[in-house]
N, C-alpha and C positions, 0 to 999 in steps of 0.2 A: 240774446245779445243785448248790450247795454241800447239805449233811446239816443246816445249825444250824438251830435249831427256837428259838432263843430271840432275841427284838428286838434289832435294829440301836445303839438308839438307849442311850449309856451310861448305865447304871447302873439299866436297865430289864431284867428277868428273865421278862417277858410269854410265854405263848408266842406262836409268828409267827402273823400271821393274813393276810398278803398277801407274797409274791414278786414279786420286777419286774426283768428283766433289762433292761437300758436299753442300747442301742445306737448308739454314737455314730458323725456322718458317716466317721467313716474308720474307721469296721469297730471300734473298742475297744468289749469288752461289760463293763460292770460288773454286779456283783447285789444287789440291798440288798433286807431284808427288816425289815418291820414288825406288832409288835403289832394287835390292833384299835383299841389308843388314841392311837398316833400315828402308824396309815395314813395320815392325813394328809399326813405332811412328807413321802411320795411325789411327791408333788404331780401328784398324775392329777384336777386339776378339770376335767373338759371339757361343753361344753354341745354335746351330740349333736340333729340331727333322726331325730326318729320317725317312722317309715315312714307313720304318717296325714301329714307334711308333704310324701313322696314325691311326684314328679310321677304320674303316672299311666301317662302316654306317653312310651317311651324312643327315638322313634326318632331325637331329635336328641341329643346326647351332648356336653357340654364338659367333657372331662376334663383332671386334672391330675394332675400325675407326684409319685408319694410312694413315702417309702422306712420300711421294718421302725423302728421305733423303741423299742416296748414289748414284752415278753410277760408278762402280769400274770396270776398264781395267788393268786386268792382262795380260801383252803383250804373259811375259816371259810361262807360265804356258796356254796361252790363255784359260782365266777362266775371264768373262764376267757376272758380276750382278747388281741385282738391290736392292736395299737394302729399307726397308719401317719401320719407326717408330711410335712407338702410340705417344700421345701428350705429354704423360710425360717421353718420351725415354727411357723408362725403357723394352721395348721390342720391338723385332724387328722380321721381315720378309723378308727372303732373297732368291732371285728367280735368278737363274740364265737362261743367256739370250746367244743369240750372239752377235756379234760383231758389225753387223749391228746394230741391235736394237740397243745396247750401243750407239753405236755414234749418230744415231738419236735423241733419249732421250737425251743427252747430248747438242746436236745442239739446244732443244728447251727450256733446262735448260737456257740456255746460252742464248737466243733470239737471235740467231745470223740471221744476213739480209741475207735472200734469195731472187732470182729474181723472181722464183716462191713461194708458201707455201708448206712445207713439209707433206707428208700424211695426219699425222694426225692432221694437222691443217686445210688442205682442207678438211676431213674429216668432223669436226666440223662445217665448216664452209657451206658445202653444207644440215647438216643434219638440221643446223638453219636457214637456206634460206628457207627449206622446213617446217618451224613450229616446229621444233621439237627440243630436247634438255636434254643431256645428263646428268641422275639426278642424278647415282651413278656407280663406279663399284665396282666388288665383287670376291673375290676370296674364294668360294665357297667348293669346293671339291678337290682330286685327283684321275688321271687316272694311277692306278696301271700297266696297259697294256702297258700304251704308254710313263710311267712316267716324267706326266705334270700334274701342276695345272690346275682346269678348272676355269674360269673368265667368268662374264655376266658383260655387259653394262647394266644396267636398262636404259632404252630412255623411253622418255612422246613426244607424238606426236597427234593431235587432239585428244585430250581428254581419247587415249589411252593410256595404258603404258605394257613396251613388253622387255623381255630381248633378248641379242641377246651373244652366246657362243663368247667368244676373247679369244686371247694367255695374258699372264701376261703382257709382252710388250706393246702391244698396250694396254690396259686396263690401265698399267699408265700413258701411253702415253698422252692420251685421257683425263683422268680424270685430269692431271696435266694441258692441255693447258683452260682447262675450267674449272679448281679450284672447281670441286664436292668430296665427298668424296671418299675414297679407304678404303673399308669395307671388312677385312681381317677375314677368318674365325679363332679362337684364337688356336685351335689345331694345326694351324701353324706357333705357335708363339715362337722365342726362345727370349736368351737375352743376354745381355753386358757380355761376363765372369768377367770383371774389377767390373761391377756391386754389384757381387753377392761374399760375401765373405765369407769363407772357416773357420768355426769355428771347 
């Protein structure tokens, strides 16, 4: 992520109060950064469900396929997410993360040159030295106790195939440095408020 600390928006000397790396369907990342006074024209209004609208019961599942679209650093607030859209951006999935993660995710958005590879690219990269090869992941359920999504890797590896429990983080992480999909369950799906209008 770029060093500027001061607003996007001309002739404004603010300092930044939110980062958002926005990523477009064919991989271009831009970054724009906003003041606290016109975080707005980010244009992140979204109307989420709260986990009190959760189902209860997950054993039946209709998910939908969404891809990396946001990584938002709210410095001021430190309020840290990840934002996921279906294809036709008409809905959206928003996990919020830490700081770490954000920056990580965003380092891999961004291709930026490491001397070493970052987790979860050596991740990937030792799970397909060993045959194997990460086919989806999945945002599943919620843990009402510990109030977190729960995520699986689906991995295929000799002729097996085996999920393995991840945080939302890594689960994008992953699925983004190896382009599978991110199979979002739809109960946890809100959308654009600009979207949706108000007759």
């Amino acid at each position: 992520m770029s060093s500027r600390t001061t607003c996007y928006v001309t002739g404004c000397s603010n300092p930044v109060s939110r980062t958002a790396l926005f990523v477009a369907l064919d991989g271009a990342v831009s970054e724009v950064s906003h003041c606290q006074e016109h975080v707005r024209n980010l244009g992140m209004d979204w109307v989420i469900p709260t986990p009190a609208a959760f189902p209860r019961d997950f054993s039946r599942i209709s998910y939908v396929d969404c891809g990396l679209s946001i990584v938002s650093l709210e410095y001021a607030a430190e309020r840290f997410a990840l934002v996921l859209k279906t294809s036709d951006a008409e809905r959206v999935f928003v996990a919020q993360t830490g700081y770490t993660e954000a920056c990580w995710i965003s380092y891999i958005v961004e291709r930026a040159e490491y001397p070493a590879p970052p987790t979860h690219v050596l991740l990937v990269r030792i799970l397909e030295a060993l045959g194997g090869s990460l086919v989806e992941a999945t945002v599943d359920s919620y843990d009402f106790d510990r109030n977190a999504y729960r995520c699986q890797l689906v991995l295929e590896a000799g002729g097996r195939s085996m999920k393995i429990a991840s945080r939302v983080s890594d689960a994008v992480a992953m699925a983004y440095v190896v382009g599978c999909p991110i199979r979002v369950n739809a109960a946890f799906l809100g959308y654009d408020y600009k979207s949706r209008s108000v007759s």
